[in-house]
C-alpha positions in Angstrom: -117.2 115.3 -304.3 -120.6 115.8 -305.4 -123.8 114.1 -304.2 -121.5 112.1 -301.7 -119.7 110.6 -304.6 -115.7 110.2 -303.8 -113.4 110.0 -306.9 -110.0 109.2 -306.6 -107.6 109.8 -309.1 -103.7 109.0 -309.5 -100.8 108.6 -312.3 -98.1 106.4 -312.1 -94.6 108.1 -313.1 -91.5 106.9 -314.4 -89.2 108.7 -312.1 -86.1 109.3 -314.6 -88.5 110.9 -317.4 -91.7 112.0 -316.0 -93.5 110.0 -318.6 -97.0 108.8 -317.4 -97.0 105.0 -317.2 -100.4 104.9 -316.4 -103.5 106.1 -314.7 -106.7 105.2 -312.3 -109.6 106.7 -311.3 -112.3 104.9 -308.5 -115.9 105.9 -307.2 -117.4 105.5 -304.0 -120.3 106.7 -302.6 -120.2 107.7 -298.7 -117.4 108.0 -296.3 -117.6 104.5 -295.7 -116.7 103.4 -299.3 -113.0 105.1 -298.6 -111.4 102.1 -297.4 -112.8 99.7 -300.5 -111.7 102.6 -303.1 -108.2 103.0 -301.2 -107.9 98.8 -301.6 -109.4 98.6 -305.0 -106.9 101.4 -306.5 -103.6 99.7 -304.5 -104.3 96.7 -306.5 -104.9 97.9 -309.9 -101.6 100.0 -309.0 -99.7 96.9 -307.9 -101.1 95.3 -311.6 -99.2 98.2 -313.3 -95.7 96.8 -311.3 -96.3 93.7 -313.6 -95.3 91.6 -310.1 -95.2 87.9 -310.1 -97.3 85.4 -308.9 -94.8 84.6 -306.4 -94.1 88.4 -305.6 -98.2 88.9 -304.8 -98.2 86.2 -302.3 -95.6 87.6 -300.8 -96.9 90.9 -300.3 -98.0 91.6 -297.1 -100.0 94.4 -297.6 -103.7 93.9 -296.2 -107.2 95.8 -296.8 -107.0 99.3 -295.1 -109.8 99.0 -293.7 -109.0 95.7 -291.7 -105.8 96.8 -290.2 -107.1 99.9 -289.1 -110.9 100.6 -289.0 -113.9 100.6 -290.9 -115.1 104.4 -289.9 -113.2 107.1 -291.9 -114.1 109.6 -288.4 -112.7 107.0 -286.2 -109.4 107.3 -288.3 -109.4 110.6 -288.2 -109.4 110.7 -284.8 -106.6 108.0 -284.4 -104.4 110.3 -286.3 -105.1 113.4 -284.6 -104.5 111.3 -280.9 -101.5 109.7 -282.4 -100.1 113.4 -283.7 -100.2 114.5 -280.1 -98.9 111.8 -278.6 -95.6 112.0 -280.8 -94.9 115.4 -279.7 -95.9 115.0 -275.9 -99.3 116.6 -275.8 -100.7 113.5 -273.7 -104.2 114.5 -272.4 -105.2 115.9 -276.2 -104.1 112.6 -277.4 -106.2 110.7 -275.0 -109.0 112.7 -275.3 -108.9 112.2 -279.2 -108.3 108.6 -278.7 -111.1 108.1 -276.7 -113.2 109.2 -279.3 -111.4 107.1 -281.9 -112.5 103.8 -280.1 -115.8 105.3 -279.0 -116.8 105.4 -282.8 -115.3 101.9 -283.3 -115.1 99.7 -280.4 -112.8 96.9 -282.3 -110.1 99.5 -283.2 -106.8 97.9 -281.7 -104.3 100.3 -283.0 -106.4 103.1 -281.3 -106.4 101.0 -278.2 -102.3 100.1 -278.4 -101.9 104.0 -278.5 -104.2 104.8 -275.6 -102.3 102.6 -273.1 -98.7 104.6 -274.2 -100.5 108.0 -273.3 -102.1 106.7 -270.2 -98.8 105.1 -269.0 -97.1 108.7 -270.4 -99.3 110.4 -267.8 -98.4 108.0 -265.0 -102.2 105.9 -265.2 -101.0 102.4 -265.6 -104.4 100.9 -264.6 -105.8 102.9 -267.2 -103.4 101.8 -269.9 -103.1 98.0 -268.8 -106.8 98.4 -269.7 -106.6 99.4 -273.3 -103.5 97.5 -273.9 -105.6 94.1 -272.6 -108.5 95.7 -275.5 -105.6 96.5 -278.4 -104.0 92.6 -277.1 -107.6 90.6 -277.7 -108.0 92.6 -280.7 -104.7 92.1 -282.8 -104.9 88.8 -284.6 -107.1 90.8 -287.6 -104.0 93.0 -287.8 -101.2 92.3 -290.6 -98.2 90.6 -288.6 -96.4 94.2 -288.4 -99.1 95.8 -286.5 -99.9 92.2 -284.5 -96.1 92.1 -283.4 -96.2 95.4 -282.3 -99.5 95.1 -280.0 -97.6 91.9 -278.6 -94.7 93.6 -277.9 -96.2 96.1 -276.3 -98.7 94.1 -274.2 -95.8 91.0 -273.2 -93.1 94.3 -272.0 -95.5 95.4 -269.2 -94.4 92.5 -266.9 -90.9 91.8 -266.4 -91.5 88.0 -266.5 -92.6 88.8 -270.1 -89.5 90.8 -271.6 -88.4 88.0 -273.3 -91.7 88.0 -275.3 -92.1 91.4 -275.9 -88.4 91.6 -277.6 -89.2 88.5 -279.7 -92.4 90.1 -280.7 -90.3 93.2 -281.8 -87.6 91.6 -283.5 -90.1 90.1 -285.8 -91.4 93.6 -286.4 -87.9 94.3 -287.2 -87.2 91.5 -289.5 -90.6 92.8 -291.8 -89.2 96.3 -291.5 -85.7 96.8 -289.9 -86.4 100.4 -289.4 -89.9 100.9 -287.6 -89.9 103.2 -285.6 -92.3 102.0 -282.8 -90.2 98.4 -282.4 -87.1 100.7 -282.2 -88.2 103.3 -279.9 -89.9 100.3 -277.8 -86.8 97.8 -277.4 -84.3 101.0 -276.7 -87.0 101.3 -274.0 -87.0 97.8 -272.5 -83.3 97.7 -272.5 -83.0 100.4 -270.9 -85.2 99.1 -268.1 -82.7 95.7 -268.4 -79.9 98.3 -267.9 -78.5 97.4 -271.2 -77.6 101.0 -272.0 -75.6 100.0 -274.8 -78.4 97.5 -276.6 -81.1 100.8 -275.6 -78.9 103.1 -277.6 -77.9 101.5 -280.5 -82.0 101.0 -280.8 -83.1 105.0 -280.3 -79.7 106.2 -282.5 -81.2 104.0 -285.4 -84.7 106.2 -285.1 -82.9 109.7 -284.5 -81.0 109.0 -287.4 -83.8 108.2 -289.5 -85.9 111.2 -288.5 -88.0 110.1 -285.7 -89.7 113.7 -284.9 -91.4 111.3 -281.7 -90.3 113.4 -278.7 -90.2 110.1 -276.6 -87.3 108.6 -278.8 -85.2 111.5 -277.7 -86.2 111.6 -274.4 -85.8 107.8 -273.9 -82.1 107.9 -275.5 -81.4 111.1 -273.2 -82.6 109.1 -270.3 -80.0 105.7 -271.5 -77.1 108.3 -272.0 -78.1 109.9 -268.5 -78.3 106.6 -266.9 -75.1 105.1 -268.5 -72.6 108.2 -267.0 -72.9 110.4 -270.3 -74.9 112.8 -269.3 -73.2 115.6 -271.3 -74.3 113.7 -274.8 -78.0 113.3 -273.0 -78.1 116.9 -272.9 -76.8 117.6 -276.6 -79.6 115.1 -277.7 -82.5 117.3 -276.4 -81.2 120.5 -277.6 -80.6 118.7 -281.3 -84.5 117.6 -281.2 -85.3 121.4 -280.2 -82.7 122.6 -283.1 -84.1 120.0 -286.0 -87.6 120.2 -284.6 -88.9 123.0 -282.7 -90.2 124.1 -279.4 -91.4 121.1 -277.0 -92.6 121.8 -273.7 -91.9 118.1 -272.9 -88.2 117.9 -274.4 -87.3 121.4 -272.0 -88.7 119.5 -269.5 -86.8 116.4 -269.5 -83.9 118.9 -270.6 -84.3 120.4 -267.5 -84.2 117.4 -264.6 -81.1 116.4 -266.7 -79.1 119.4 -265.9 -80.6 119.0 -262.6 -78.8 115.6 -261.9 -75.5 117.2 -263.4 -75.5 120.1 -260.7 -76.2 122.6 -263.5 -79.5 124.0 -261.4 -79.4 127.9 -263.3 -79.5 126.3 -267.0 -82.3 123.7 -265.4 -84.5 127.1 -264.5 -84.0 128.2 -267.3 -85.4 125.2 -269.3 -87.7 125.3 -266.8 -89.3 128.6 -267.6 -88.8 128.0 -271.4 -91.1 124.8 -270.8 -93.9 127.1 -269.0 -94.2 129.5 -271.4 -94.7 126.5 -274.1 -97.4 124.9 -271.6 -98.0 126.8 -268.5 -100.5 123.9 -267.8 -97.8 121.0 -267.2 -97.7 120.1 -263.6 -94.0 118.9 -264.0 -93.0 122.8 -263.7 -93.9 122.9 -260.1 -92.7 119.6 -259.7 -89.1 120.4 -261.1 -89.1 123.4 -259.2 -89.8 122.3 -256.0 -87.1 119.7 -256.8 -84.5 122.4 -257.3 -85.2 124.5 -254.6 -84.9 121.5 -252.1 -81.7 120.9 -253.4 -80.5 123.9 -252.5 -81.7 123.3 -249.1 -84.2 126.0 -249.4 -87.2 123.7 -248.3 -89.6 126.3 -247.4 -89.8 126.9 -251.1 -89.8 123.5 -252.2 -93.2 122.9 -249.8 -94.7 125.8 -251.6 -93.7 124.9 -254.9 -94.9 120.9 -254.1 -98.2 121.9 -253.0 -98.9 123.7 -255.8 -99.4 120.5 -257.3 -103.0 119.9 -255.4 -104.1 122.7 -257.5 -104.1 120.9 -260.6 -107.5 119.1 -261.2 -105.2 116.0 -263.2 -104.9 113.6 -260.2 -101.8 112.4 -261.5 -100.1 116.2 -260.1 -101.8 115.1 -256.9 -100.2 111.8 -256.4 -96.7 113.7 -257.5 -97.2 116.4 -254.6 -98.2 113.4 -252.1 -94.7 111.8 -253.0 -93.2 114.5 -253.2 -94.4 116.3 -250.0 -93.6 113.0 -248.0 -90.1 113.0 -249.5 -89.1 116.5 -248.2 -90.6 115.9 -244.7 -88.6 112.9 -244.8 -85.3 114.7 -245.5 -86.6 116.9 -242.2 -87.1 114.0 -240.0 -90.6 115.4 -240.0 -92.0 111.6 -239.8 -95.3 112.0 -238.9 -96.1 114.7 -241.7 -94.5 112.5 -244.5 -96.7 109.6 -243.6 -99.8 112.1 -243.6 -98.9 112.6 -246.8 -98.0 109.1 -248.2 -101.6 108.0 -246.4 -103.2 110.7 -248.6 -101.2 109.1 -251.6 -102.5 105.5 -251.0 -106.3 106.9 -250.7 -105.9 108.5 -253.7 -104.8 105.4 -255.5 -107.6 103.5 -254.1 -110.2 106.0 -255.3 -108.5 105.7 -258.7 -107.7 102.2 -258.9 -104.4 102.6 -259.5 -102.2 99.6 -258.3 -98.6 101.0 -259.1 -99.4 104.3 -257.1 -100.9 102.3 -253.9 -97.8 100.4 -254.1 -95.2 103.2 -254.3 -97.4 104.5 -251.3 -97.3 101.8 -249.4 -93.9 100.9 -250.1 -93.3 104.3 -248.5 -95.5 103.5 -245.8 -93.6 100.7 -244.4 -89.9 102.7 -244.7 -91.5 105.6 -242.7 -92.9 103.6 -240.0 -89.5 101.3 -240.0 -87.9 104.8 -239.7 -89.9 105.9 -236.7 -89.5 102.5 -234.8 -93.0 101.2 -235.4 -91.7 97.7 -236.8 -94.1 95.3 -236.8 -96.6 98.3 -238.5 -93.7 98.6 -240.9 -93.8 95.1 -242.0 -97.6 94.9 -242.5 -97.5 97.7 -244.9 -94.6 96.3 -246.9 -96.5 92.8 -247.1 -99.2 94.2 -248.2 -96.8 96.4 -251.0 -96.1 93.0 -251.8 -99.2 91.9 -252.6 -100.2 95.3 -254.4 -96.8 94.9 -256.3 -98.0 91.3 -257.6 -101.5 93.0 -258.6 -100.2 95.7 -260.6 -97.6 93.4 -262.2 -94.8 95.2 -260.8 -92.0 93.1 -259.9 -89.5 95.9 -259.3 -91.5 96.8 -256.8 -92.0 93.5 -255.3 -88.1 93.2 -254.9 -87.9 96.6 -253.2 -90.6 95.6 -249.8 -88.7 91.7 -250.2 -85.4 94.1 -249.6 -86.9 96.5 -246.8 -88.7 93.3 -244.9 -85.2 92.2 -244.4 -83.7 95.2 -243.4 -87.1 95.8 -240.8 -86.1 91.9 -239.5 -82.5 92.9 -239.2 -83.6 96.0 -236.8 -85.8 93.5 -234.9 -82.6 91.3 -234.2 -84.5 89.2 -236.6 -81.8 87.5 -238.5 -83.0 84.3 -239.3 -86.4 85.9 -240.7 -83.7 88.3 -242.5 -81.6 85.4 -244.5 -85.0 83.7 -245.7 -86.2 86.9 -247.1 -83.0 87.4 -248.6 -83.0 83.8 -250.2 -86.7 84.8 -251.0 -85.4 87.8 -252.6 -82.6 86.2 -254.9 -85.2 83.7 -256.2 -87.5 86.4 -257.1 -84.7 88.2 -258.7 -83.9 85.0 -260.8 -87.2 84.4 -261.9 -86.6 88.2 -263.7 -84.7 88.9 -266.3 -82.7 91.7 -264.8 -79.2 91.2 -264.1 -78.7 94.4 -261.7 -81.5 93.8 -259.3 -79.0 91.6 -257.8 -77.4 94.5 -255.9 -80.9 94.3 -254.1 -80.3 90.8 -252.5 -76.1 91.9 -252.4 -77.0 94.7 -250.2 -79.3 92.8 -247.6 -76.8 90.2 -247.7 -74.2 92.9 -246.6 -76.6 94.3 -243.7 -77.3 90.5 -242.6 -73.1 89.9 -242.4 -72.5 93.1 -240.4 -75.1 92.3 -237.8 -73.1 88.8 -237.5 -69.6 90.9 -236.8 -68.6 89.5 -240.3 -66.9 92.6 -241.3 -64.8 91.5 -244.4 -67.9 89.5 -246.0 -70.1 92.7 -245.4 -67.9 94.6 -246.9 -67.4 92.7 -250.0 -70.7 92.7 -250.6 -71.6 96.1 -250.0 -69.2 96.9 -252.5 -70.4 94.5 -255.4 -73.8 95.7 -255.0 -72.2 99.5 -255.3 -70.2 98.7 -258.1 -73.9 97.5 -259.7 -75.8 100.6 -259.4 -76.1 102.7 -262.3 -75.1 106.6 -262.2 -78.9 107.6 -262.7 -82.0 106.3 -261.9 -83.1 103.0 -261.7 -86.1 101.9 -260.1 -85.2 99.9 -256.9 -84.4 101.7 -253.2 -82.4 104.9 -254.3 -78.2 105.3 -254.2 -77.7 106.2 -251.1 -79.1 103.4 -249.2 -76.6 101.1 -251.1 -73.9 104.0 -250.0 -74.8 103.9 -246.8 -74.5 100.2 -245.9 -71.2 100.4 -247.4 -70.2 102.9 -245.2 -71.4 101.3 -242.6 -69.5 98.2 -243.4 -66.2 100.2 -243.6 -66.6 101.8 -240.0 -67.5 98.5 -238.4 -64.8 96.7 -240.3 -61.7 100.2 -239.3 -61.8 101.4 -242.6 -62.6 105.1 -241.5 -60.7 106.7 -244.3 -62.6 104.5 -247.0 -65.8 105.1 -244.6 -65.2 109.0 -244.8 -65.0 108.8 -248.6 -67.8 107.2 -249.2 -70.0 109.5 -246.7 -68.6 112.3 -248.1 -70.0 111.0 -251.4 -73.5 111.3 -250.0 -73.4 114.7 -248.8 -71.5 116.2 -251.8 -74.3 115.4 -254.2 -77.1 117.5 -253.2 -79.1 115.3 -255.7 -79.3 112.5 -252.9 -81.8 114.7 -250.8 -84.6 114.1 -253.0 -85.0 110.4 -252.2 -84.9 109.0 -248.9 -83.6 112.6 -247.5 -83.4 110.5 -244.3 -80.0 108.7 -245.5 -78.5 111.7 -246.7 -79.4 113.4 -243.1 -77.9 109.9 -241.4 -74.7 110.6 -243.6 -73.6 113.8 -241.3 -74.6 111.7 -238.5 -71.8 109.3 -239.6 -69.2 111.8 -240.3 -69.1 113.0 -236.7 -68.9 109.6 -235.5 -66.3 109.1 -237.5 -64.5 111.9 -236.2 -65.0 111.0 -232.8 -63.3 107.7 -233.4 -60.2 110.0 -234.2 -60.4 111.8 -231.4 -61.6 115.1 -233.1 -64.4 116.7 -231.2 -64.1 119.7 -232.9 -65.1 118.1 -236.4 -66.8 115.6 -234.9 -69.4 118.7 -233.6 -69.6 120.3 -236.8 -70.9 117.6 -238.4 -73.4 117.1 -235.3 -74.9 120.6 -235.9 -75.0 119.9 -239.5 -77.2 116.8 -239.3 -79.8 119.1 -236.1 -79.8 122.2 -238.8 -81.1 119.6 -241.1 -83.4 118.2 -238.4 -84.2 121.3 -236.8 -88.1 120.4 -237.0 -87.4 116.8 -236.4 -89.8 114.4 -234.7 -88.8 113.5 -231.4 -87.6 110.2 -230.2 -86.0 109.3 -233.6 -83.0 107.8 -233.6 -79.9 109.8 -234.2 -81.7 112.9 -232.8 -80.8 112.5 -228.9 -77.4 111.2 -229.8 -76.8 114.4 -231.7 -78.2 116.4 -229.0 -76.3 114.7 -226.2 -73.2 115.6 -228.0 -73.5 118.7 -227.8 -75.0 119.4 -224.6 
């Protein structure tokens, strides 16, 4: 370059001989004139193909500068955000990105990319914003890019699924193995459940070389969820082997072996992940998980509030869940709803809808928990109505489930069957065959309060039978568990009942999410026991469930019964 003059030079080569076919060379003058050069040189390229008529109008190739953007620093930019966000580096990709549509405004591929990193970080306000930009912005796009935006834009509400994979099947049809439709469908299936449909999806980029770390993570995550969770493991440590050290990918490596019991190798991905990026909040996050596993919880508060010391208010609203879940596991009531309160301010201040419905999802199960009913049921309307805001119909479903479990507690059980029928109506109007074990199990607890033992049963067990062995995003496992239990001791079944309580309590995993139902599970063991006439067991398990409760709230229920026992 001389005088701001670009010059842009290339050969065209028979690959078999070398021989030069022919040759171009194109002037510009200013950054700007990149795009124009880059446009005028494919075409006198494409002349040297000696196409057809026929074979130019069907080319879909567009000016550069249209699909993307018209500043060469805005592009450079876009590629730097879009580099980080492939290997998990989400707040340098954001920042970058930022930029990139700071220096042009119009920039919808910029925008599409923003909302992924914002929604990677846990901001989904922030990243339905950008996506809503990168959405009004598409149709100057070539029908690859277009499909894409849609895709990503329709799979944010559930009602919309069906869009978004049409969207990405026609990305497919253009170009069978793009990564982004791939990597995006394998991630809406999953959320369907559909492990098998996810997998085939992710396996098609791995195979082809897709260095983005959320490909492997997403098809560790479908393996995880679908039972194998062996093969998720191998996937992670093949991205590491092929690829290189990611902080993300021993991250993710690590909560996997944490579901599989393996809690030594999950430190030590742990620690491998901190010395990558000793600025990730998940460390503290992960640890603290592991240590309340192990029922050390002193260690687990210490490790949880490390989180407040991160300025990224995402690590905050991760210690406020997390702190209200341990206390919760404590049947320290009062302290968890501190916590969760803290949460929903948080998400006010912010504006973020999904974490002020989490929060106040939590809100209404704590307050439910420590009798306060009709408090309980305000907060789980208005999780409702946040749900419907933030587009969140998963979360919807979970307060239509825990209204009718607060009405069933009230002796409520008229109130109970509407919200059930409520509930299976808003289930049908998604497109998500599982979140039927929602409206199964209410139907379950609604049958046992009638004495209809064998119908409550039944029930209990089809919703079971539904749940997948990992995750999901409804009420956690061992509230199904538990009203199957239930069922079986009401209905004689104590052996059966005894299985499936035992269940509970020999997963440690279950005390991270609603603690309180793992606690209940000792509870129902001695019970059990004393329905065979075994004090002696029967008082072990009591002593279990105060050791857990040691620090309990008083007046909960459960608490005096165990006391009582053994007084």
């Amino acid at each position: 370059m001389a005088d701001n003059v670009f010059r842009l030079n290339t050969q065209l080569l028979e690959a078999r001989t070398g021989r030069v076919v022919d040759s171009e060379t194109v002037e510009g003058t200013g950054e700007e004139s990149i795009f124009v050069l880059v446009d005028d040189l494919t075409k006198r390229i494409k002349e040297d193909f000696q196409l057809s008529a026929e074979e130019i109008a069907a080319d879909i190739d567009e000016d550069v500068g249209r699909l993307t953007t018209t500043s060469p620093e805005a592009l450079k930019y876009y590629r730097n955000g879009l580099k980080s966000y492939e290997i998990g580096e989400y707040t340098e990709s954001i920042s970058a990105l930022e930029t990139a549509v700071a220096l042009d405004t119009d920039f919808a591929m910029a925008y599409r990319v923003l909302a992924v990193a914002y929604t990677a970080l846990g901001y989904e306000s922030d990243a339905r914003d950008r996506l809503k930009k990168a959405f009004d912005r598409a149709e100057k796009l070539s029908p690859r890019e277009k499909f894409s935006i849609q895709g990503q834009f329709y799979s944010r509400s559930e009602r919309n699924i069906d869009l978004a994979i049409e969207a990405y099947n026609q990305v497919l049809e253009l170009s069978p193995t793009d990564f982004l439709a791939n990597r995006n469908l394998g991630l809406i299936y999953s959320k369907l459940e559909e492990w098998d449909k996810a997998i085939r999806h992710l396996e098609i980029n791995r195979r082809n070389g897709d260095q983005a770390v959320q490909t492997s993570i997403y098809l560790a995550e479908a393996y995880c969820s679908s039972g194998k969770m062996k093969k998720a493991g191998s996937i992670l440590r093949m991205y590491l082997r092929r690829y290189g050290e990611r902080a993300s990918i021993h991250l993710e490596l690590a909560a996997i072996l944490l579901k599989r019991g393996r809690n030594d190798e999950a430190r030590r991905e742990l620690e491998a992940g901190y010395t990558l990026d000793p600025t990730d909040y998940r460390h503290a996050l992960i640890s603290g998980d592991i240590h309340l596993i192990e029922g050390e919880t002193e260690s687990s508060e210490h490790e949880y509030s490390k989180l407040l010391d991160f300025q990224e208010p995402i690590a905050h609203d991760a210690a406020f869940r997390s702190l209200s879940r341990l206390f919760l596991l404590q049947g320290r009531i009062g302290s968890a709803i501190e916590y969760t309160r803290q949460g929903i301010e948080l998400a006010d201040m912010l504006g973020q809808l999904e974490w002020k419905a989490w929060h106040t999802l939590q809100l209404g199960y704590l307050l439910n928990v420590r009798g306060e009913n009709e408090d309980a049921l305000s907060a789980l309307n208005a999780a409702a109505a946040t749900a419907v805001l933030a587009e969140r119909l998963e979360l919807r479903r979970n307060a239509f489930q825990l209204k009718g479990w607060v009405y069933i507690q009230q002796g409520r059980i008229d109130d109970a069957g509407q919200i059930a029928a409520e509930l299976k109506d808003l289930i049908e109007k998604g497109i998500r065959p599982g979140a039927l074990r929602q409206y199964l199990q209410l139907k379950s607890a609604i049958s046992l309060f009638r004495g209809e033992t064998g119908d409550a049963v039944r029930e209990a067990e089809a919703a079971v039978r539904m749940l997948p062995e990992r995750g999901g995003d409804d009420l956690p496992r061992p509230f199904y568990l538990e009203q199957l239990g239930r069922a079986l001791f009401a209905a004689g079944r104590l052996e059966h009942a005894e299985n499936v309580f035992k269940g509970i309590l020999s997963d440690p995993y279950n005390r991270l999410s609603l603690g309180d139902r793992y606690a209940a599970a000792y509870l129902w063991q001695a019970r059990i026991q004393k329905k065979r006439d075994n004090q002696e067991k029967a008082d072990f398990f009591y002593r279990s469930f105060l050791s857990l409760w040691v620090d309990a709230d008083s007046g909960l229920p459960g608490l005096e019964e165990a006391r009582s026992e053994l007084n």
